[in-house]
KOLBAGU-806134 format. One record per residue (C-alpha): residue number from 1; x, y, z; residue in one letter. Coordinates in steps of 0.25 Angstrom, whole numbers, padded with zeros to 4 digits. Layout:
REM KOLBAGU-806134
- seq, east, north, up, type
- NUM, X, Y, Z, A .
...
//
This chain:
REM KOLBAGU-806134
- seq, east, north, up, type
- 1, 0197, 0043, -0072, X .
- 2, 0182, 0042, -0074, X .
- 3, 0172, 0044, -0063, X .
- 4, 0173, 0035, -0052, X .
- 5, 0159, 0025, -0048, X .
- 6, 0156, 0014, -0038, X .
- 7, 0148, 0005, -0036, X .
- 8, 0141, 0000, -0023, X .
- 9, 0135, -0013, -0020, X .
- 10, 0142, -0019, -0033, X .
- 11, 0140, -0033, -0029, X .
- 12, 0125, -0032, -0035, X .
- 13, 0119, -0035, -0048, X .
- 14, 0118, -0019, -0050, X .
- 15, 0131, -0017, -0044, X .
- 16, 0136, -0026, -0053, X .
- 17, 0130, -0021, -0066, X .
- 18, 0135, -0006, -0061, X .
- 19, 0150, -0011, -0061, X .
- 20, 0148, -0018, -0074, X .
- 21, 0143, -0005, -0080, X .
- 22, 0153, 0004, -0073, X .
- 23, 0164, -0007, -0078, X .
- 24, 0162, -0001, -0092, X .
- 25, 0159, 0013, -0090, X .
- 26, 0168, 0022, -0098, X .
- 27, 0166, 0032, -0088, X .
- 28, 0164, 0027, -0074, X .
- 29, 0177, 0022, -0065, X .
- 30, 0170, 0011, -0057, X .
- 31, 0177, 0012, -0044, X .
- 32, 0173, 0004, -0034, X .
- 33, 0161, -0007, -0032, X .
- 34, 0157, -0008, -0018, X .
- 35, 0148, -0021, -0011, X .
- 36, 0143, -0027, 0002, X .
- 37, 0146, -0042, 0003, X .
- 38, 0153, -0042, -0010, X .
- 39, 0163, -0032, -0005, X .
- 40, 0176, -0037, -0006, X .
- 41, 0173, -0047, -0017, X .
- 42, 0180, -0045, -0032, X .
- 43, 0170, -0039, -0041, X .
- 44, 0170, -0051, -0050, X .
- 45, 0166, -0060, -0041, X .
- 46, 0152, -0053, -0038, X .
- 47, 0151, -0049, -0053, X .
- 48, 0158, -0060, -0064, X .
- 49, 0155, -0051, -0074, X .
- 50, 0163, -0040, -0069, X .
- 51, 0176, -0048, -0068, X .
- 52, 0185, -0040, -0075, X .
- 53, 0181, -0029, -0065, X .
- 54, 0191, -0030, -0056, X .
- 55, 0185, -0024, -0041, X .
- 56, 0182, -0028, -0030, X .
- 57, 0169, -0024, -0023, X .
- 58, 0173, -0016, -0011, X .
- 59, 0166, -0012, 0003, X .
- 60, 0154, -0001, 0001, X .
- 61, 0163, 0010, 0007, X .
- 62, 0156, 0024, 0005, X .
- 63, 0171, 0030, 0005, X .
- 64, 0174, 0022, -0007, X .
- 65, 0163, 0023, -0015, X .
- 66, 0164, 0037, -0011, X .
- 67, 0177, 0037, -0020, X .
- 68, 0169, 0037, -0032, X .
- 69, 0162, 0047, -0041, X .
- 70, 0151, 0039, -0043, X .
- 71, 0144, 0028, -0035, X .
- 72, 0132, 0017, -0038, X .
- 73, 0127, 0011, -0027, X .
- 74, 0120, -0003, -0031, X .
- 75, 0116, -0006, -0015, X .
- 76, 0101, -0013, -0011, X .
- 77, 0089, -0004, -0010, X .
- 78, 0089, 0005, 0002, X .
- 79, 0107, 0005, 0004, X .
- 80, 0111, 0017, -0005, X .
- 81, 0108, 0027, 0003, X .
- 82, 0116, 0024, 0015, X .
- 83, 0130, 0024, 0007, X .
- 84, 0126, 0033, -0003, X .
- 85, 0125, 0044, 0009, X .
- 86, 0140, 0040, 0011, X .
- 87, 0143, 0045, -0002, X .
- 88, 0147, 0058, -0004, X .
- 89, 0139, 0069, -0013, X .
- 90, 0150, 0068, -0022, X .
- 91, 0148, 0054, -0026, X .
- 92, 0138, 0052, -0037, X .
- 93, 0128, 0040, -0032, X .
- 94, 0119, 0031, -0040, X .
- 95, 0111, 0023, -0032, X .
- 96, 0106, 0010, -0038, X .
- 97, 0096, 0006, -0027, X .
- 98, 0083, 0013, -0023, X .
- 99, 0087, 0022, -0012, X .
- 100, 0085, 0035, -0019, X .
- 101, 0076, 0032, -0029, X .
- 102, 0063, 0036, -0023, X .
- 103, 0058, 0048, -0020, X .
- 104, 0046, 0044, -0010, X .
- 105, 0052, 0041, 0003, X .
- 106, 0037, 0034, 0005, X .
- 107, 0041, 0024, -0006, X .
- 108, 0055, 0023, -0003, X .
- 109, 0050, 0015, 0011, X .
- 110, 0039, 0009, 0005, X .
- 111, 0046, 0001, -0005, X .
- 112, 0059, 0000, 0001, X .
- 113, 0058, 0004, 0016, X .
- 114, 0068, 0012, 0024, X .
- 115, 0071, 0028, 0023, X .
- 116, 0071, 0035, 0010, X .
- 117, 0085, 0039, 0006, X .
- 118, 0082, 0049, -0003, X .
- 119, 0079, 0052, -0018, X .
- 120, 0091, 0054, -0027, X .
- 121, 0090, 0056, -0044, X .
- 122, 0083, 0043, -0050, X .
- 123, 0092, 0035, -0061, X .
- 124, 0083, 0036, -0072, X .
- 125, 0089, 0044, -0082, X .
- 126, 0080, 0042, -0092, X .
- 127, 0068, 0049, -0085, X .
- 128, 0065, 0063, -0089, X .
- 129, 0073, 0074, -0080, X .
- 130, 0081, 0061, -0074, X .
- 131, 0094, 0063, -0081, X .
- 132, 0097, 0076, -0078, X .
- 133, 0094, 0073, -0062, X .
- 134, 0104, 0063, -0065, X .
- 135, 0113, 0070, -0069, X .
- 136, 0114, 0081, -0058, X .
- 137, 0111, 0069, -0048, X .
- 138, 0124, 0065, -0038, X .
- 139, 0113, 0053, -0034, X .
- 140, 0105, 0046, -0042, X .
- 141, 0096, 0033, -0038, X .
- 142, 0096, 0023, -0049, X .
- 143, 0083, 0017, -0055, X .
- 144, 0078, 0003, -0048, X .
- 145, 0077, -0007, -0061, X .
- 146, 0063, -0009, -0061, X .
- 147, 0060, 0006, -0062, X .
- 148, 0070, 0010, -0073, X .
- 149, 0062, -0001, -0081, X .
- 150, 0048, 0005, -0077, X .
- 151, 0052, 0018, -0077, X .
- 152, 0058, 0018, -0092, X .
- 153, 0044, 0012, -0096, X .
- 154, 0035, 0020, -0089, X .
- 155, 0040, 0035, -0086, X .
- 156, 0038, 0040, -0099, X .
- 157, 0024, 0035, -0100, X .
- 158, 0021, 0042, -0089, X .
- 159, 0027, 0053, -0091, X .
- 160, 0022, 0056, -0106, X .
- 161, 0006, 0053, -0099, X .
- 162, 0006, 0039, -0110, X .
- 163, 0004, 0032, -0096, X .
- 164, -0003, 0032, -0084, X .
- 165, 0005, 0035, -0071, X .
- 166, -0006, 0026, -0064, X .
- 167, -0006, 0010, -0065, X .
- 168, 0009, 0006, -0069, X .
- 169, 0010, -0008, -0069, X .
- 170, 0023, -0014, -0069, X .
- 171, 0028, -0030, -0072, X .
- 172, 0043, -0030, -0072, X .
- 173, 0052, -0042, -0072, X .
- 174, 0067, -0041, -0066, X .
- 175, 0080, -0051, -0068, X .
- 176, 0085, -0056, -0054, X .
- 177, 0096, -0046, -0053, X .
- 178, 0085, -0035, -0050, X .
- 179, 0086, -0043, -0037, X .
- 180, 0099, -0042, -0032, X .
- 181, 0111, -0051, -0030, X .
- 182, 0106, -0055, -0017, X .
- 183, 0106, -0071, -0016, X .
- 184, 0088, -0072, -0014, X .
- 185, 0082, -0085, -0015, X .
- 186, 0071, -0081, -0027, X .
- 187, 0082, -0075, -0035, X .
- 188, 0089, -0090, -0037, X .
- 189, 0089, -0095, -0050, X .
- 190, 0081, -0106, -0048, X .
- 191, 0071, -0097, -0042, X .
- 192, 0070, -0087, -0053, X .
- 193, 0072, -0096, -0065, X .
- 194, 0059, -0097, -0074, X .
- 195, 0053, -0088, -0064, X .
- 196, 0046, -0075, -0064, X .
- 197, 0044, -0070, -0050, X .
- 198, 0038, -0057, -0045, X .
- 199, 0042, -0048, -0033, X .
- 200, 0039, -0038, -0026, X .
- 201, 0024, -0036, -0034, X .
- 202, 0017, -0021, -0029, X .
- 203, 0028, -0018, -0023, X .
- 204, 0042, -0016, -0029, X .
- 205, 0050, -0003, -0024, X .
- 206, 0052, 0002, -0041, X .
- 207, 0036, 0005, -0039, X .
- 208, 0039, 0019, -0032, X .
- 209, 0051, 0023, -0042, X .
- 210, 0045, 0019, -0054, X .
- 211, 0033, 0026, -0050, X .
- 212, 0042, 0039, -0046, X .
- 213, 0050, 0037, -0060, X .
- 214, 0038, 0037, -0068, X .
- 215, 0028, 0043, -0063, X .
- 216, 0017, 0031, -0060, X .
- 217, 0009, 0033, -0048, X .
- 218, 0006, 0018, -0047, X .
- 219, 0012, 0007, -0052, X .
- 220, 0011, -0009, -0049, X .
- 221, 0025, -0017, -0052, X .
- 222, 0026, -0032, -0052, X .
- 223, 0043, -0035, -0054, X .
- 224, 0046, -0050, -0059, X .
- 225, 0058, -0057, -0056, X .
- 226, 0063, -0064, -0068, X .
- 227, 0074, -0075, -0069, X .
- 228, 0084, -0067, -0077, X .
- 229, 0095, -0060, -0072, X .
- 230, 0092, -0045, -0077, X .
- 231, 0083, -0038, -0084, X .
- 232, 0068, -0031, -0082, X .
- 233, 0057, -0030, -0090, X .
- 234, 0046, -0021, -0085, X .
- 235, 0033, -0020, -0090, X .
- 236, 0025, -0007, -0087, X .
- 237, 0011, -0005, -0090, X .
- 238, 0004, 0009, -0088, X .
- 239, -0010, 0013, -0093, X .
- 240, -0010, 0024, -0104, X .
- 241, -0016, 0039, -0103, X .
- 242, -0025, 0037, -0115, X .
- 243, -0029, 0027, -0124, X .
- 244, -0021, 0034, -0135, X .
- 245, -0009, 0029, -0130, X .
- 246, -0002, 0018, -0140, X .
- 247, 0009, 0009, -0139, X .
- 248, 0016, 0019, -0147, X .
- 249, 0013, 0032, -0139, X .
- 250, 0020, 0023, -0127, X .
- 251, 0031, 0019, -0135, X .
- 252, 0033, 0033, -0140, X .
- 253, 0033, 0040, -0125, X .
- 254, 0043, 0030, -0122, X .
- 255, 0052, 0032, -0137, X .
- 256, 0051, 0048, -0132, X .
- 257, 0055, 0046, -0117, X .
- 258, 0069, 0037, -0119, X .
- 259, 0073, 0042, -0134, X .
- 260, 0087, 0045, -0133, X .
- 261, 0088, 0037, -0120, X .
- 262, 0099, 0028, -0121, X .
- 263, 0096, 0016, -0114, X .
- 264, 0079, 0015, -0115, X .
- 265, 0074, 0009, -0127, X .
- 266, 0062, 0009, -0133, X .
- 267, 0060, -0001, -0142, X .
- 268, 0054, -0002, -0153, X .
- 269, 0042, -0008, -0153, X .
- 270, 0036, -0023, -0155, X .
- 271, 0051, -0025, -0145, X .
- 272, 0051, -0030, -0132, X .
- 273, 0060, -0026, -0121, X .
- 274, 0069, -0039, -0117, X .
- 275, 0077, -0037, -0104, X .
- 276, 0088, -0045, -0109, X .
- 277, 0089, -0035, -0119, X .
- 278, 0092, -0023, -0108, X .
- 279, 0102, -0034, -0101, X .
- 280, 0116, -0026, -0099, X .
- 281, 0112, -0013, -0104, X .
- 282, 0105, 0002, -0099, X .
- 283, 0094, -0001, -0108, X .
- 284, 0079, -0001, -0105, X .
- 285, 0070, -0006, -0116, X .
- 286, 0056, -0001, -0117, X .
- 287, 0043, -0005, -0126, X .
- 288, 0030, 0000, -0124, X .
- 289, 0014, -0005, -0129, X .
- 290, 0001, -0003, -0124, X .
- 291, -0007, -0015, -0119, X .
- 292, -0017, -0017, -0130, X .
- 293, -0030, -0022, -0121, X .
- 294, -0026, -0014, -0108, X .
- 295, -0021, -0002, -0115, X .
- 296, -0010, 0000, -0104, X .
- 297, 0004, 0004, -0108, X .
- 298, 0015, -0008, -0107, X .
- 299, 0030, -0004, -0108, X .
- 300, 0041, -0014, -0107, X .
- 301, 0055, -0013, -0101, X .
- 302, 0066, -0019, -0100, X .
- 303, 0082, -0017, -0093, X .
- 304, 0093, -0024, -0086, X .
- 305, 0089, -0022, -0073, X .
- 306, 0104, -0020, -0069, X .
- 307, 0106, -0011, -0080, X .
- 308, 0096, 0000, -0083, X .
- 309, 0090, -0004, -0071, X .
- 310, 0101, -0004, -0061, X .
- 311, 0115, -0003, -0065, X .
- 312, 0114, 0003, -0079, X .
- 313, 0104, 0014, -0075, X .
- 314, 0113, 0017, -0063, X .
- 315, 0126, 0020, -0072, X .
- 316, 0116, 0026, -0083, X .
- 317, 0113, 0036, -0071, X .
- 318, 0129, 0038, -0067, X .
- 319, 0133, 0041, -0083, X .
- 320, 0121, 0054, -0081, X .
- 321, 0127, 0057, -0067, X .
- 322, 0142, 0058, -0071, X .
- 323, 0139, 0065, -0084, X .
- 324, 0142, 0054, -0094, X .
- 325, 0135, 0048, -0106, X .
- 326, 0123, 0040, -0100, X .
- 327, 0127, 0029, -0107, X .
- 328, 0140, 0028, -0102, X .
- 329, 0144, 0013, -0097, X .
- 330, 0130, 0008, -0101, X .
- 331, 0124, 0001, -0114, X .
- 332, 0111, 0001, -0120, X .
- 333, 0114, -0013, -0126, X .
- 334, 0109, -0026, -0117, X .
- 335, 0116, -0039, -0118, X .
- 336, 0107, -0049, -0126, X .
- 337, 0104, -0059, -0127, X .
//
């Protein structure tokens, strides 16, 4: 028998893209898949693609998730905490939502309100030192799908001194599934279609953990909702330390920082990232340039917001936490066309 996981709140998108991966892990034994309103329902009726699964989505009991040896919880913003506190110590937690990520309790309640739960490991492996806190972690606080695109982009810049921690600037366009499952009026097909929308402008709650992740003491953010189903493209522009800083310097930093890394390319240059080109994988695709009339350094990244930045990220995180191949259960490959 292999290690036993669960999953709560698998009726969402996440939720769903976590059983799909866990579906074919060679390692994992998904064990149970818990929802709210869905519970009760067969899973195939909540996710089509997932008819051969046969599971029915049960009640969010703590004493049966408390069964397994590993549990993902895919619950709103601001629920994790309650039941993960209803779990014992034994039971390995990844948390997909933003409960633990922060470690300011001051921006926890400014961009999310309420009490501060606390701060467990972040999920971002491929962030110098993270693997290894990872790995020793019991509880680990996956990335939110915006920062993990950002975060790739920016935090070797920063860290090497190519860029300026002062005056990020973000422009970052998301699929709908970013927003849920939950029926919402500006989310209808017939609003979204031929449609570029922004949300949430100077003030998203991925400001404080992207600037926590990478080091950037301001940054300005304007996410885009755009009418497809998955998928983000983020564009980061930061000023550079000195004139001296080419397009190549950049590009190299980033070569340096992700070579060996599975699932972060680089590519090569004159190619774009596409975010149909991440669709379905683990993969985050990077290119770099610097502006040539403002000088300012532009990076370019694109995932599947359900896989690097949500579902894949999160199992990425389990393989390091269980002691198996970090590639376990997960490609770098997206579906494309």
């Amino acid at each position: 028998m292999g290690i036993r996981v669960a999953v709560a709140g698998a009726s969402g998108y996440a939720g769903g893209e976590l059983l799909r991966l866990l579906a074919g892990h060679p390692e994992f034994d998904l064990t149970y898949a818990t929802a709210h309103s869905q519970a009760g329902q067969p899973l195939y009726r909540v996710h089509p693609n997932l008819a051969a699964l046969d599971l029915t989505l049960a009640e969010t009991d703590p004493a049966l998730l408390a069964t397994a040896d590993l549990v993902f919880l895919a619950l709103p913003h601001g629920e994790s905490a309650a039941l993960a506190a209803q779990l014992p110590d034994s039971v390995k937690i990844v948390d997909l939502g933003a409960d633990f990520r922060l470690s300011d309790p001051g921006q926890w309640e400014q961009y999310y309100g309420g009490t501060h739960a606390g701060t467990w490991a972040y999920g971002l492996p491929e962030l110098p030192g993270q693997r290894q806190q990872i790995a020793n972690a019991q509880r680990v606080a996956n990335t939110g799908c915006y920062a993990a695109a950002v975060t790739l982009a920016l935090a070797p810049l920063i860290a090497s001194g190519v860029a300026e921690a002062e005056d990020v600037v973000v422009v970052a366009a998301s699929g709908t599934s970013g927003a849920g499952k939950s029926p919402k009026t500006h989310l209808l097909a017939s609003e979204i279609m031929g449609d570029l929308t922004p949300y949430k402008v100077g003030a998203h709650q991925h400001v404080p953990e992207i600037k926590q992740a990478t080091g950037a003491r301001s940054l300005s953010m304007t996410p885009v909702l755009a009418p497809m189903p998955r998928g983000i493209l983020a564009t980061v522009t930061a000023k550079r330390s000195s004139c001296d800083i080419t397009a190549g310097v950049v590009r190299e930093v980033l070569a340096d920082a992700y070579a060996g890394e599975p699932f972060v390319q680089v590519l090569p240059e004159g190619s774009w990232p596409h975010t149909g080109a991440t669709a379905g994988s683990n993969s985050a695709h990077l290119q770099a340039t610097v502006d040539v009339d403002s000088g300012r350094i532009i990076v370019v990244s694109a995932l599947d917001n359900l896989g690097k930045g949500a579902a894949g990220q999160a199992v990425q995180c389990a393989n390091v936490m269980s002691g198996l191949p970090e590639t376990s259960g997960l490609s770098v490959f997206g579906v494309f066309p």
